[in-house]
N, CA and C atoms of all chains as a GROMACS GRO file, in nm:
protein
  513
    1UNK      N    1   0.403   1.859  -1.773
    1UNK     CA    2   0.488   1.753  -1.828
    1UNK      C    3   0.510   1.776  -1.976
    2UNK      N    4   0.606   1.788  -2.006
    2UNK     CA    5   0.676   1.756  -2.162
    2UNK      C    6   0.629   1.701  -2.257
    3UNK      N    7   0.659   1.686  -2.331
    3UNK     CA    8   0.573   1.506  -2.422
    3UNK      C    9   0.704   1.450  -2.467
    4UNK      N   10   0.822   1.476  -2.387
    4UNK     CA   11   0.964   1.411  -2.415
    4UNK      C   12   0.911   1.248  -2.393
    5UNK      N   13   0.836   1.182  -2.281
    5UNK     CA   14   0.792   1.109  -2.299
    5UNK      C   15   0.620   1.024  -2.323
    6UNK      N   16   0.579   0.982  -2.412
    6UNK     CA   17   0.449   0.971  -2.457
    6UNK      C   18   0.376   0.911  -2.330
    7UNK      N   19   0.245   0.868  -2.354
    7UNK     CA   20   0.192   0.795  -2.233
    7UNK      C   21   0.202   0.656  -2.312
    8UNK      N   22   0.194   0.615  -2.439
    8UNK     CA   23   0.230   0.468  -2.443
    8UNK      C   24   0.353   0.419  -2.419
    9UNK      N   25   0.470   0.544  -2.435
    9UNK     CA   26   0.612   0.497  -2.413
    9UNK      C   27   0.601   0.516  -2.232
   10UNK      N   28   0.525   0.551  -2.174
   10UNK     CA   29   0.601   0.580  -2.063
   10UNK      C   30   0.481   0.395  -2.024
   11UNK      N   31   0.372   0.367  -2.027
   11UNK     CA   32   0.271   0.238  -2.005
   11UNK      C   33   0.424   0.162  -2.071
   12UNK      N   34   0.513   0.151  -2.180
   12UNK     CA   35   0.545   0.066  -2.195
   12UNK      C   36   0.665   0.031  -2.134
   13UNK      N   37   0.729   0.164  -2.065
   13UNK     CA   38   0.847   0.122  -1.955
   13UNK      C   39   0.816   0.097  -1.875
   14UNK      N   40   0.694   0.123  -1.802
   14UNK     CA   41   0.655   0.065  -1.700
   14UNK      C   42   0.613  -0.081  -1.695
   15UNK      N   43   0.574  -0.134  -1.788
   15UNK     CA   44   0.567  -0.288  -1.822
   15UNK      C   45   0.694  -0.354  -1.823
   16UNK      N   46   0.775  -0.275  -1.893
   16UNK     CA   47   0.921  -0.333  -1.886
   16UNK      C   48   1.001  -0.337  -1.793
   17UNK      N   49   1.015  -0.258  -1.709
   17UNK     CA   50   1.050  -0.242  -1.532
   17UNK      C   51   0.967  -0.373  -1.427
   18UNK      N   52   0.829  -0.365  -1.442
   18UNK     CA   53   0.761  -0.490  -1.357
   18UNK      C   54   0.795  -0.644  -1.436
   19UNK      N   55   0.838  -0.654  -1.557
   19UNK     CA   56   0.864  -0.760  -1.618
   19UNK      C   57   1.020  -0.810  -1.588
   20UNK      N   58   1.101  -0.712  -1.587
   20UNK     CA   59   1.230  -0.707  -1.593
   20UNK      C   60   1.240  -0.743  -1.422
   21UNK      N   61   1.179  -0.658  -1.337
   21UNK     CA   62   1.192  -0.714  -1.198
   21UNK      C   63   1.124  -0.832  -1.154
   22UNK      N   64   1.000  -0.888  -1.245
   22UNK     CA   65   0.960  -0.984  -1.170
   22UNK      C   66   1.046  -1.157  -1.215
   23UNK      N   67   1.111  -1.119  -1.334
   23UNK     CA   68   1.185  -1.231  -1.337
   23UNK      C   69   1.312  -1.227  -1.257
   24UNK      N   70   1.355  -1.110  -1.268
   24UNK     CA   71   1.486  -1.081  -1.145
   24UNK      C   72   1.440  -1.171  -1.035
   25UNK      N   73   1.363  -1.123  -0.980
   25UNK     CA   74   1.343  -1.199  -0.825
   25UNK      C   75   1.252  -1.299  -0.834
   26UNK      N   76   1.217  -1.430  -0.960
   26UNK     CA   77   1.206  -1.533  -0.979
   26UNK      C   78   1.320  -1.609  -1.003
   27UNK      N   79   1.431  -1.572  -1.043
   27UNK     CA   80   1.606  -1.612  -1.032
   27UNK      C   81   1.636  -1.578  -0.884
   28UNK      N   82   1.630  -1.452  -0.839
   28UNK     CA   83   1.698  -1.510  -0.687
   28UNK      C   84   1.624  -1.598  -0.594
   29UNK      N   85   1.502  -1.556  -0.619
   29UNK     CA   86   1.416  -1.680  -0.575
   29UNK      C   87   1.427  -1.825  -0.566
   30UNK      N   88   1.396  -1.896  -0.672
   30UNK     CA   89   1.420  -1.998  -0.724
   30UNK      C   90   1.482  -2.066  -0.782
   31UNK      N   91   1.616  -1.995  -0.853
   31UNK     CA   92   1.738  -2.064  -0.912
   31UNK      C   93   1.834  -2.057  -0.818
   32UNK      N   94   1.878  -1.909  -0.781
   32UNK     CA   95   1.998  -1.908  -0.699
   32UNK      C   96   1.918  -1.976  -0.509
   33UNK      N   97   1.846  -1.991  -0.534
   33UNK     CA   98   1.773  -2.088  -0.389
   33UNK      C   99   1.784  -1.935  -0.286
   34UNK      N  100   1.729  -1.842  -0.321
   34UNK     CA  101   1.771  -1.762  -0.166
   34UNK      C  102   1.620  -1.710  -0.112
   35UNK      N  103   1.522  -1.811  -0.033
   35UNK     CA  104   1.435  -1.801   0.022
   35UNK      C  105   1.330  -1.674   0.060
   36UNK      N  106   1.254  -1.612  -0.015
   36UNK     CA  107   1.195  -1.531   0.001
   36UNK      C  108   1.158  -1.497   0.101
   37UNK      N  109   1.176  -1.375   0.210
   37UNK     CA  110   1.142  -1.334   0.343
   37UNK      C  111   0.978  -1.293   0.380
   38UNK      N  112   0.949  -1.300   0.435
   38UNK     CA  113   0.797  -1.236   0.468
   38UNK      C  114   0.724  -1.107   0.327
   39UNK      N  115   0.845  -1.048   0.422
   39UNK     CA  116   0.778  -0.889   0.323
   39UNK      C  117   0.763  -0.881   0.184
   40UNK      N  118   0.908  -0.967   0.126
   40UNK     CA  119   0.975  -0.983   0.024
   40UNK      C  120   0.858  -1.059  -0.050
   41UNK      N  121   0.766  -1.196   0.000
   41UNK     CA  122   0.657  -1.234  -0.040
   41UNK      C  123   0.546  -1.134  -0.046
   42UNK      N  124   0.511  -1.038   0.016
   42UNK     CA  125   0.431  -0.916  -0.005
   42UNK      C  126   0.478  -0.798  -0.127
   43UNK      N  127   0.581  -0.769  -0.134
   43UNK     CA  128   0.594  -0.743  -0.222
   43UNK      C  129   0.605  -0.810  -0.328
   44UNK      N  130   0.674  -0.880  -0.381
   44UNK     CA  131   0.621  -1.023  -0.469
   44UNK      C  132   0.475  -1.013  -0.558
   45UNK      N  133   0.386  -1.023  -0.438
   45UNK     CA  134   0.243  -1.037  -0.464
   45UNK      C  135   0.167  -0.876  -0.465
   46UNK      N  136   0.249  -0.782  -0.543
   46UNK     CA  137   0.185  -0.614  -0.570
   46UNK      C  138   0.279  -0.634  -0.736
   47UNK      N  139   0.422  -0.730  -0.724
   47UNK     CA  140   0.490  -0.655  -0.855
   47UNK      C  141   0.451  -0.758  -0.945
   48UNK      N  142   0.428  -0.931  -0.930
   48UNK     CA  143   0.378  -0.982  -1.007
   48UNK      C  144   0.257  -0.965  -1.132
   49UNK      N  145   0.141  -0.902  -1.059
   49UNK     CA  146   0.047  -0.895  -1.125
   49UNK      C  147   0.072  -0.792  -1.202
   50UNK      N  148   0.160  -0.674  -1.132
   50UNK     CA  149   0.150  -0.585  -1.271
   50UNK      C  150   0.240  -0.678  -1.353
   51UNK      N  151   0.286  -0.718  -1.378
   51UNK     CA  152   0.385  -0.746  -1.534
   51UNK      C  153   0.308  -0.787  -1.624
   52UNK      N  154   0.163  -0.844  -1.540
   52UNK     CA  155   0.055  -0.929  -1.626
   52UNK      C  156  -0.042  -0.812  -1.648
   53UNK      N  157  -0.078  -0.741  -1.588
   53UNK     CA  158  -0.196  -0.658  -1.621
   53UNK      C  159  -0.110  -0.513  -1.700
   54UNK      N  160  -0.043  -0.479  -1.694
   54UNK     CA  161   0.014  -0.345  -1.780
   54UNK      C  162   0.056  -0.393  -1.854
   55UNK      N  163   0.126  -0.540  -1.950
   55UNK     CA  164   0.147  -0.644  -2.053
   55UNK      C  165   0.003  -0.632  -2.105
   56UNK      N  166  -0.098  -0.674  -2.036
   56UNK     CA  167  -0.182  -0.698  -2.117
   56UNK      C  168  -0.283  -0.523  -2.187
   57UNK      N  169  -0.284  -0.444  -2.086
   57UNK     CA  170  -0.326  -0.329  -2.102
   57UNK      C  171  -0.233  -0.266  -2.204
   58UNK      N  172  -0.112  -0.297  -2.231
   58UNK     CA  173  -0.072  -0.275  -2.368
   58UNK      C  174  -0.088  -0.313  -2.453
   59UNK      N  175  -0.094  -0.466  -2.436
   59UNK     CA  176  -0.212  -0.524  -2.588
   59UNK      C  177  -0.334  -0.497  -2.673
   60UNK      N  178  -0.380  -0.472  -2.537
   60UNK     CA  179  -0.548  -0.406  -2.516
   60UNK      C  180  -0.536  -0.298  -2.632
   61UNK      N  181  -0.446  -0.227  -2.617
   61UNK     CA  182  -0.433  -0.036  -2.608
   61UNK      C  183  -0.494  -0.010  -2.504
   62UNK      N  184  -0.526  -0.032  -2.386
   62UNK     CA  185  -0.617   0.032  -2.320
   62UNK      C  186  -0.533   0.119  -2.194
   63UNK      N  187  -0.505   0.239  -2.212
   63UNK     CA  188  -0.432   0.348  -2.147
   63UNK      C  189  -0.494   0.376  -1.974
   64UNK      N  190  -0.632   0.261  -1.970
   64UNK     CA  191  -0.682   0.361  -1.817
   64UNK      C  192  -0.595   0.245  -1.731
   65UNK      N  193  -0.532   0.126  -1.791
   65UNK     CA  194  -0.495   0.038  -1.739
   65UNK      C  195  -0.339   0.115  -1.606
   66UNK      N  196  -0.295   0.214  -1.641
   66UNK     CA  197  -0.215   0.305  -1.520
   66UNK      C  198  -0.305   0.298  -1.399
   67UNK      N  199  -0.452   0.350  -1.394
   67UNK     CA  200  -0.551   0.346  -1.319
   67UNK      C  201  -0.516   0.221  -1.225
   68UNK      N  202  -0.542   0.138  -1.255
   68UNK     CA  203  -0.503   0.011  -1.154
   68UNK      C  204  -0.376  -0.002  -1.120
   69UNK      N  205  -0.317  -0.024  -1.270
   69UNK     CA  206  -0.152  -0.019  -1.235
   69UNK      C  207  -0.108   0.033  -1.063
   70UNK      N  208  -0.105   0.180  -1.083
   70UNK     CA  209  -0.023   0.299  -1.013
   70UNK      C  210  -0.126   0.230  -0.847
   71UNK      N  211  -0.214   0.171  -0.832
   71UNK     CA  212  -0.264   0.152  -0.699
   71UNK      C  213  -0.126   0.007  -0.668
   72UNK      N  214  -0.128  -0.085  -0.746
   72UNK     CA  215  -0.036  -0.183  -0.729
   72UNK      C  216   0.068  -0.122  -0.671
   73UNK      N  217   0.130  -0.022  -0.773
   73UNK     CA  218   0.275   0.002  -0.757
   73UNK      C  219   0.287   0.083  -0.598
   74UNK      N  220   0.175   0.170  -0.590
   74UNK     CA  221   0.187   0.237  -0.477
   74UNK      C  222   0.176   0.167  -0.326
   75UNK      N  223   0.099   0.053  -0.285
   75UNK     CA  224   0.112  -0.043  -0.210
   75UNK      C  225   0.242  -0.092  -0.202
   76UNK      N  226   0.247  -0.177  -0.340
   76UNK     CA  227   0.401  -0.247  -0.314
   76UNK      C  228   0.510  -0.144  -0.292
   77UNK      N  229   0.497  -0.025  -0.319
   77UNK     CA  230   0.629   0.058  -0.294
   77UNK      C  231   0.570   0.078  -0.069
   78UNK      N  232   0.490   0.098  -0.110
   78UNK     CA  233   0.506   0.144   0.073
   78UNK      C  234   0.566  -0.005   0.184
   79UNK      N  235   0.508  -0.117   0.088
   79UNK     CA  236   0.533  -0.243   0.162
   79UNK      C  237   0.753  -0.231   0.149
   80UNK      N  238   0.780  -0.191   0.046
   80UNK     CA  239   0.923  -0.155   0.023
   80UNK      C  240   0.948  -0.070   0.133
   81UNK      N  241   0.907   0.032   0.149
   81UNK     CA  242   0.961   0.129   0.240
   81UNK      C  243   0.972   0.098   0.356
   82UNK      N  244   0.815   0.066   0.419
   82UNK     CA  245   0.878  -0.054   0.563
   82UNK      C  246   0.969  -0.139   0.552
   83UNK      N  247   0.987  -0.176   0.451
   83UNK     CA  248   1.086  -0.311   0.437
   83UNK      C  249   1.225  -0.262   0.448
   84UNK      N  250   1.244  -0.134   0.388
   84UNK     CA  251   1.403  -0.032   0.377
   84UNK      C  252   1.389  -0.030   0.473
   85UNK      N  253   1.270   0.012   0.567
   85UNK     CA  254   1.304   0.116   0.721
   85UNK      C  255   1.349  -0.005   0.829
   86UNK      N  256   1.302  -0.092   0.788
   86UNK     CA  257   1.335  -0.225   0.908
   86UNK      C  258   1.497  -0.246   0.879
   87UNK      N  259   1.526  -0.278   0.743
   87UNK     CA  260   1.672  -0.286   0.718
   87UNK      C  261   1.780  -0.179   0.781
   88UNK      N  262   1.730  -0.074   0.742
   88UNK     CA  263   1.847   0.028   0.812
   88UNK      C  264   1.836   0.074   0.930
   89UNK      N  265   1.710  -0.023   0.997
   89UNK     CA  266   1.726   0.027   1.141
   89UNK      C  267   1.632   0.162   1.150
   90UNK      N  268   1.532   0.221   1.098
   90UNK     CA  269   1.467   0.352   1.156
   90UNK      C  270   1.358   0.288   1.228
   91UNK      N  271   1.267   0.131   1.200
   91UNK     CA  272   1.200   0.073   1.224
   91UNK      C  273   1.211  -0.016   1.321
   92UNK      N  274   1.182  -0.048   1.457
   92UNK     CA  275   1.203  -0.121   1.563
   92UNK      C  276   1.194  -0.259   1.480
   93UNK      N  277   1.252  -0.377   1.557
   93UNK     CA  278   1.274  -0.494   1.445
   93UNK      C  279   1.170  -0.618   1.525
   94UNK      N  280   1.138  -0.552   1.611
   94UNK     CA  281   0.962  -0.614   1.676
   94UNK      C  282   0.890  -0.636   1.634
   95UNK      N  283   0.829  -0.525   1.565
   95UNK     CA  284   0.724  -0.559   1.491
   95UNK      C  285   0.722  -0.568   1.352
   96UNK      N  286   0.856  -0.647   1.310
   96UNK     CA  287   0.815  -0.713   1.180
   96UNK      C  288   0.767  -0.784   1.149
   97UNK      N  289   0.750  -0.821   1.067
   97UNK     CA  290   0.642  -0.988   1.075
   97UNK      C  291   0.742  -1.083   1.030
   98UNK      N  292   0.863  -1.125   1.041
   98UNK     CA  293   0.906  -1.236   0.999
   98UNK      C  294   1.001  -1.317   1.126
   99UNK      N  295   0.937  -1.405   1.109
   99UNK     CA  296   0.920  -1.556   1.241
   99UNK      C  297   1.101  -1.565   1.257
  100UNK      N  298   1.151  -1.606   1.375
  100UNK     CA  299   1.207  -1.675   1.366
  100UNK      C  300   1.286  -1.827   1.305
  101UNK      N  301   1.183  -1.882   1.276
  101UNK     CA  302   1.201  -1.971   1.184
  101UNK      C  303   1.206  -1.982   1.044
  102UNK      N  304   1.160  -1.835   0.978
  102UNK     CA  305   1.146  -1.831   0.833
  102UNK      C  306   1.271  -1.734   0.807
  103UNK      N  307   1.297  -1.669   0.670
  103UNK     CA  308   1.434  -1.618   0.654
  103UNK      C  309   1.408  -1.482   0.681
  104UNK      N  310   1.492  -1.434   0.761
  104UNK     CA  311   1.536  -1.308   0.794
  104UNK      C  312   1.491  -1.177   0.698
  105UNK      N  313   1.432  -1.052   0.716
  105UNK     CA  314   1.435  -0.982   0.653
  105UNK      C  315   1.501  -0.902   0.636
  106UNK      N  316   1.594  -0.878   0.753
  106UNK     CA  317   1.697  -0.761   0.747
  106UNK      C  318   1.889  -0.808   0.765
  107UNK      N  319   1.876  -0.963   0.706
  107UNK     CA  320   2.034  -1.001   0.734
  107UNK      C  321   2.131  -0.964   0.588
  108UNK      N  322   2.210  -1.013   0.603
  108UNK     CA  323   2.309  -1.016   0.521
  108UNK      C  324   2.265  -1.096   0.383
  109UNK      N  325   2.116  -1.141   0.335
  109UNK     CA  326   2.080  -1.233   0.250
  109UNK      C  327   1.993  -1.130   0.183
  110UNK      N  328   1.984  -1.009   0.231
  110UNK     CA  329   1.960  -0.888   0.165
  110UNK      C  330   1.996  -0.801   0.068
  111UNK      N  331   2.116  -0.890   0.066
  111UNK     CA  332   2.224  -0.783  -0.041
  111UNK      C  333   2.220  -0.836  -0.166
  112UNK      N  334   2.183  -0.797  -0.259
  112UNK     CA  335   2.231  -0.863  -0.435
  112UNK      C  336   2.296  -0.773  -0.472
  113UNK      N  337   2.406  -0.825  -0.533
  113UNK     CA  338   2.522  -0.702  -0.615
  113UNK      C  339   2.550  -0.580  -0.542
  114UNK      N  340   2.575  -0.588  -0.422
  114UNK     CA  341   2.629  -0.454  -0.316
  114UNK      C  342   2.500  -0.364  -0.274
  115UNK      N  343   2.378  -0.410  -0.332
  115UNK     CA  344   2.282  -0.324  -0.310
  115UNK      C  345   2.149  -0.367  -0.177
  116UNK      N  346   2.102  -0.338  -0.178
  116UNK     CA  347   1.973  -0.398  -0.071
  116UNK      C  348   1.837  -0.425  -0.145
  117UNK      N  349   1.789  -0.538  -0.110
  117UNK     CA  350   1.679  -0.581  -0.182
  117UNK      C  351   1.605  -0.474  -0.187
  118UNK      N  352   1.516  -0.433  -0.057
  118UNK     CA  353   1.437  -0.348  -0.015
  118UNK      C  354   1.478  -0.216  -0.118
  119UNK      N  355   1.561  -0.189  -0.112
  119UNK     CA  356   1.592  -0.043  -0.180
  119UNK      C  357   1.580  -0.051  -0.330
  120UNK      N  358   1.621  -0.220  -0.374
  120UNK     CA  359   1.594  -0.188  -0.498
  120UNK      C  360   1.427  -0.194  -0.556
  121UNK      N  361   1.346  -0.280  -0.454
  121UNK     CA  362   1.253  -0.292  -0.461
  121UNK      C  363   1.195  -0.169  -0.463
  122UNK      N  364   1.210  -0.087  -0.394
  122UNK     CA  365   1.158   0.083  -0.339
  122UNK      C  366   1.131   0.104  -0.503
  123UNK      N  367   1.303   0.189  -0.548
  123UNK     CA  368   1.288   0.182  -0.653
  123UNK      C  369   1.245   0.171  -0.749
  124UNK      N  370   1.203   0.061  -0.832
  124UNK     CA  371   1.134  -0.055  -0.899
  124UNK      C  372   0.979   0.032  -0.909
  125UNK      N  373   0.944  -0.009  -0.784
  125UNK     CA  374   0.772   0.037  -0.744
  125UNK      C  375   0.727   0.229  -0.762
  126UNK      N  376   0.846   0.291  -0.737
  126UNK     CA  377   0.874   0.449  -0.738
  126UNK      C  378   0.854   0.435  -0.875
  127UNK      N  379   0.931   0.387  -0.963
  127UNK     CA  380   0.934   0.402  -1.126
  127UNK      C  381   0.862   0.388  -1.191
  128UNK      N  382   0.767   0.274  -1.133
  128UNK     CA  383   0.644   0.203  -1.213
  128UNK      C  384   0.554   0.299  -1.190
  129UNK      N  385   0.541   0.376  -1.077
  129UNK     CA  386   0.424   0.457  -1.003
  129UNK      C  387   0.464   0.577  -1.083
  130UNK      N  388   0.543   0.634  -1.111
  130UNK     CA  389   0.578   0.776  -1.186
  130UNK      C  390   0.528   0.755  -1.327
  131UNK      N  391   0.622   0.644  -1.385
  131UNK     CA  392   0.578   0.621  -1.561
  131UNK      C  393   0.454   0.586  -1.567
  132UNK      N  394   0.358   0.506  -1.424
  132UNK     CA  395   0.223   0.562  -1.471
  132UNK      C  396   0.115   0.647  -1.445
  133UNK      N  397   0.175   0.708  -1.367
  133UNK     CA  398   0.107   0.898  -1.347
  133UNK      C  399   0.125   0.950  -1.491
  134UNK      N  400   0.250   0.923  -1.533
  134UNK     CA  401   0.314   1.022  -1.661
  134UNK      C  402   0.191   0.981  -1.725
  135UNK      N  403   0.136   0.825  -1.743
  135UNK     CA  404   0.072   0.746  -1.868
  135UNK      C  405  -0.052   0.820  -1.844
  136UNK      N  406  -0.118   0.820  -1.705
  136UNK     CA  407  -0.241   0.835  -1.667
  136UNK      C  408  -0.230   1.044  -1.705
  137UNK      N  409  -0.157   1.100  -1.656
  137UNK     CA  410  -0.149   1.220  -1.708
  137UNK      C  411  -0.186   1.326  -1.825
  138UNK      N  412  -0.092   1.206  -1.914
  138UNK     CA  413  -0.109   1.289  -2.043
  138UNK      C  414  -0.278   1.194  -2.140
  139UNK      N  415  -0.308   1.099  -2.033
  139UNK     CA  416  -0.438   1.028  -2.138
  139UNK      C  417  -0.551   1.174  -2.093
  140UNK      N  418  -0.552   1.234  -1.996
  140UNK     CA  419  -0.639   1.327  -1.913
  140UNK      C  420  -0.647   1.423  -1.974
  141UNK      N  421  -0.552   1.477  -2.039
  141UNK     CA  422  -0.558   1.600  -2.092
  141UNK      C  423  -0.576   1.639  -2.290
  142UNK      N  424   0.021   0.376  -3.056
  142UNK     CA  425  -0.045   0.317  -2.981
  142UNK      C  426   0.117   0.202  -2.986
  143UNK      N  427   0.161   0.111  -2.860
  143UNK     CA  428   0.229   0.022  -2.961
  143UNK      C  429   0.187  -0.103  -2.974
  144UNK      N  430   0.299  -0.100  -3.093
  144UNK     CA  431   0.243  -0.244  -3.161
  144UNK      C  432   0.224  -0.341  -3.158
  145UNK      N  433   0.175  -0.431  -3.171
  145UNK     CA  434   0.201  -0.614  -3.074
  145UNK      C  435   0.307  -0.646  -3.129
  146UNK      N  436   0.365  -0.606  -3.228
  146UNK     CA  437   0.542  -0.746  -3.241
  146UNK      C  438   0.616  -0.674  -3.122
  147UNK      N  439   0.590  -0.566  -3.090
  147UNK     CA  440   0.701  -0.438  -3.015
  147UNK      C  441   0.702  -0.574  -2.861
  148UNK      N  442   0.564  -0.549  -2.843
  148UNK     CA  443   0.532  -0.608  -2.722
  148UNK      C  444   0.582  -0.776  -2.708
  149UNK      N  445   0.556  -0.829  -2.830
  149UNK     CA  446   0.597  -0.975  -2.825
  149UNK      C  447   0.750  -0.972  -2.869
  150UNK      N  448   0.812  -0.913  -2.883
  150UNK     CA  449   0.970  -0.920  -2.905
  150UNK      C  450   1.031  -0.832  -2.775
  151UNK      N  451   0.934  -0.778  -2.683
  151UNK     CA  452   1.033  -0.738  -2.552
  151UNK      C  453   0.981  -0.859  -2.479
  152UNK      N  454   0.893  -0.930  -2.455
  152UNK     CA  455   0.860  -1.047  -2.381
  152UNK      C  456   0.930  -1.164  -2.413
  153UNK      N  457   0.954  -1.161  -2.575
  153UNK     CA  458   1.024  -1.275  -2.616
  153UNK      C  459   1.193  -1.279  -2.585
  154UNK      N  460   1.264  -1.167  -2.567
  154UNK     CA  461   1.372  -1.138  -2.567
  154UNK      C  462   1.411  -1.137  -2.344
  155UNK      N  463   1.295  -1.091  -2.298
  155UNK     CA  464   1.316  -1.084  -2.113
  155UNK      C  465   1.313  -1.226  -2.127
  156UNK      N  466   1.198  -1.366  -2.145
  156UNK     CA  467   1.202  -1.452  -2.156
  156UNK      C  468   1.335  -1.534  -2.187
  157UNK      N  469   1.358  -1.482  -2.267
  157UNK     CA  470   1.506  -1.573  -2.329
  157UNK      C  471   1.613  -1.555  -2.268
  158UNK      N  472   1.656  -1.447  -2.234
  158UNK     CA  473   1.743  -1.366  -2.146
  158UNK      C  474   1.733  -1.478  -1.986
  159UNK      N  475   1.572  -1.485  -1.957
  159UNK     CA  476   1.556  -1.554  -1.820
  159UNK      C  477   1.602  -1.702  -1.862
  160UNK      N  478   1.585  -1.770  -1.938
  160UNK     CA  479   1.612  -1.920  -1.967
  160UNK      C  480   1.791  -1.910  -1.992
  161UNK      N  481   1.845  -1.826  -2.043
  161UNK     CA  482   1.990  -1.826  -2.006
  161UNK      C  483   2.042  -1.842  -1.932
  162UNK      N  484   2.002  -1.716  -1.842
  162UNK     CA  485   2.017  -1.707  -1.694
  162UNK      C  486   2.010  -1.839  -1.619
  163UNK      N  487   1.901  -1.882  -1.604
  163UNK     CA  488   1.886  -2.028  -1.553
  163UNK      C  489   1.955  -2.127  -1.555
  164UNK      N  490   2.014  -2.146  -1.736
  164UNK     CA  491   2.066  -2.257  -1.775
  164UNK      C  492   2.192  -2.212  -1.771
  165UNK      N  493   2.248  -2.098  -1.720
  165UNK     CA  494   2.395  -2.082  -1.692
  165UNK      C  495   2.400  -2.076  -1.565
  166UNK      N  496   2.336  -2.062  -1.442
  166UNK     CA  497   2.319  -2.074  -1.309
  166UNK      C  498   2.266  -2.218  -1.291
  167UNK      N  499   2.247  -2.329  -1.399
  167UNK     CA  500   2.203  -2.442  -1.300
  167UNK      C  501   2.346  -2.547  -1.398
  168UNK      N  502   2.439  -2.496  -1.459
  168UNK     CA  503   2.481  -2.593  -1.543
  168UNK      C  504   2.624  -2.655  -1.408
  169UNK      N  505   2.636  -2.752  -1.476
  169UNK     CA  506   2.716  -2.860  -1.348
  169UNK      C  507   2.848  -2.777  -1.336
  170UNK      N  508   2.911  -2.788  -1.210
  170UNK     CA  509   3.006  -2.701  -1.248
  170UNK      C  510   3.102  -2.863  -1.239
  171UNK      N  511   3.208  -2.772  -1.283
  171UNK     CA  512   3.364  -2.825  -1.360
  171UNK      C  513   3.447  -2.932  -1.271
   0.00000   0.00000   0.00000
């Protein structure tokens, strides 16, 4: 790796990505009223805490804070990936976990701005997990 | 290492950004 990007600049985009997404989907959540789905609550509960613990591990200075980080991000990204694979159909839609009665995980309430939750979520969790390999990387050497 | 204003002026600025957001998504419409 380069040192195009540092390990505090890369700890601090990664704070800014879980911060930036976790208020995102506290607005579609709760302002624009669009009911959080099963999974969507699982992921939720992997991207929340980082915004709080890699926020604060930058306060700290404390660089091993990727260490925990990158386990968050890597969960919540796989909980994403089932969540993509159910949406586009590679995933039988059986065994998802969301009830009939609660909101859909794979309808049309999926889409923000032409895109798919799930995918942007993927995303999101991919980025956080890279910028903190990068962080955890260059503290190692 | 960075600095704490760095950190409290990107929190202070996502924050503010989110209370916009809000208060232009909840204002009465016309």
């Amino acid at each position: 790796m380069t040192n195009w990007l540092s390990n505090e600049t890369a700890l601090l985009a990664a704070w800014i990505v879980a911060l930036v997404s976790s208020l995102t989907v506290l607005f579609i959540g709760e302002i624009l009223g669009q009911t959080p789905c099963n999974l969507c609550w699982f992921q939720r509960a992997f991207m929340f805490p980082l915004a709080v613990v890699l926020g604060l591990g930058l306060w700290r200075q404390d660089q091993s804070i990727g260490y925990y980080g990158i386990a968050l991000a890597l969960i919540g990204g796989a909980i994403a990936l089932w969540h993509l694979g159910l949406y586009i159909g590679v995933i039988p839609e059986r065994i998802q976990p969301c009830t009939a009665t609660g909101p859909s995980c794979t309808d049309e309430n999926q889409i923000v701005v032409g895109v798919p939750i799930p995918l942007l979520s993927l995303l999101a969790f991919g980025l956080i997990a890279a910028l903190l390999a990068t962080s955890i990387k260059e503290t190692s050497t | 290492m960075t600095r704490k204003p760095v950190i409290v002026a990107i929190l202070g600025v996502a924050l503010a950004v989110f209370a916009a957001a809000v208060w232009y998504a909840s204002r009465p419409a016309p």
